[in-house]
C-alpha positions in Angstrom: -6.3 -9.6 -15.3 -9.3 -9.1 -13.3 -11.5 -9.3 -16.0 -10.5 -12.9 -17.1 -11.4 -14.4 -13.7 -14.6 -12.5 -13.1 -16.4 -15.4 -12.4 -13.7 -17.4 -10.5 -14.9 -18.0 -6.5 -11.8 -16.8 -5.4 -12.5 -12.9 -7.2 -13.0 -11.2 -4.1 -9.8 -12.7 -2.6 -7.9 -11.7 -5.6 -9.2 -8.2 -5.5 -7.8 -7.4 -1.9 -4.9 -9.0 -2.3 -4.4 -6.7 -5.7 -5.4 -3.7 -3.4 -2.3 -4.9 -0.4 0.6 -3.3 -2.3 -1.2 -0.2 -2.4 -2.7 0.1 1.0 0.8 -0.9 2.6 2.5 1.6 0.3 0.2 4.2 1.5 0.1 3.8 5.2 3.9 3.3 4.6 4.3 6.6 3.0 2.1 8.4 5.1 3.7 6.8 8.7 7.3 7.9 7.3 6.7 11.6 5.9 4.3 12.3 8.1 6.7 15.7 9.0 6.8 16.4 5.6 3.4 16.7 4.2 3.2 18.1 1.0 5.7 15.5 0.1 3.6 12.6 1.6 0.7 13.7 -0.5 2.7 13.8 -3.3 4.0 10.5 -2.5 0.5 8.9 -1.7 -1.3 10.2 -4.8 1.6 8.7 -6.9 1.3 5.6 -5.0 -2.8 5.5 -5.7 -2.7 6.2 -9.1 0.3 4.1 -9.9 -1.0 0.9 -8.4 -5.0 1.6 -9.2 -7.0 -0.6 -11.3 -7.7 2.2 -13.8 -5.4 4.8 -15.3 -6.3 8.1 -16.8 -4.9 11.4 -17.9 -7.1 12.8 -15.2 -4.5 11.4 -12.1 -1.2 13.5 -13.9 -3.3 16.3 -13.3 -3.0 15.5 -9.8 0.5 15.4 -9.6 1.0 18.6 -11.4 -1.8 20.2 -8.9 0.8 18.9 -5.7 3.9 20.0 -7.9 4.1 23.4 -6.9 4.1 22.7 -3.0 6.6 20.6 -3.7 8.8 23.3 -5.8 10.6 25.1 -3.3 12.0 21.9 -1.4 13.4 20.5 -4.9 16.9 20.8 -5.8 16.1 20.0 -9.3 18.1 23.1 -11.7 15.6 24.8 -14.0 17.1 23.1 -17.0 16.6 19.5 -15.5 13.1 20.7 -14.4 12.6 21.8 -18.0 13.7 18.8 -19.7 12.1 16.4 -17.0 8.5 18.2 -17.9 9.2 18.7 -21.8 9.9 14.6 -21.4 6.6 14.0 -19.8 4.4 16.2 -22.0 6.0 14.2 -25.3 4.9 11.3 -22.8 1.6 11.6 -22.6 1.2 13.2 -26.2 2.4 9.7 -27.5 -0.3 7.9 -24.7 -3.2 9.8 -25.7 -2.8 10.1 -29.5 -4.2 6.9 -30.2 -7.3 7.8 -28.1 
């Protein structure tokens, strides 16, 4: 929606205030698993790429890059972890075909 007020006075407002949820969800994250680190990277790079301006296929491959540090604290069964992964390659086959 940035796009449609790009010449608005009040754009550089907008864009911090747009860029508060993820600054606070970052510190947030970061201030509470601080003892836990892979997970707070995890945690943080979900957080940037979920609430950036832009997403691409690029930032899944940063989650899968974090995934195995995160593997031996999951309780996740192999089938679930199977299923869960089969679900988000179908996922993102359906989001990139029309690219």
């Amino acid at each position: 929606m940035l796009h449609l007020s790009q010449h608005s006075t009040l754009l550089p407002l907008i864009g911090i205030i747009a860029f508060l949820p993820q600054l606070v969800l970052i510190a947030f994250t970061g201030f509470t698993f601080y003892r836990h680190i892979e997970l707070a990277v995890f945690l943080q790079t979900a957080v940037f790429a979920t609430f950036n301006k832009v997403v691409t296929s690029q930032y899944f491959l940063w989650y899968l890059s974090i995934l195995p540090l995160l593997i031996p604290h999951s309780t996740l069964s192999i089938r679930t972890a199977v299923n869960m992964f089969s679900t988000w390659i179908v996922a993102q086959m359906l989001w990139l075909f029309p690219a």
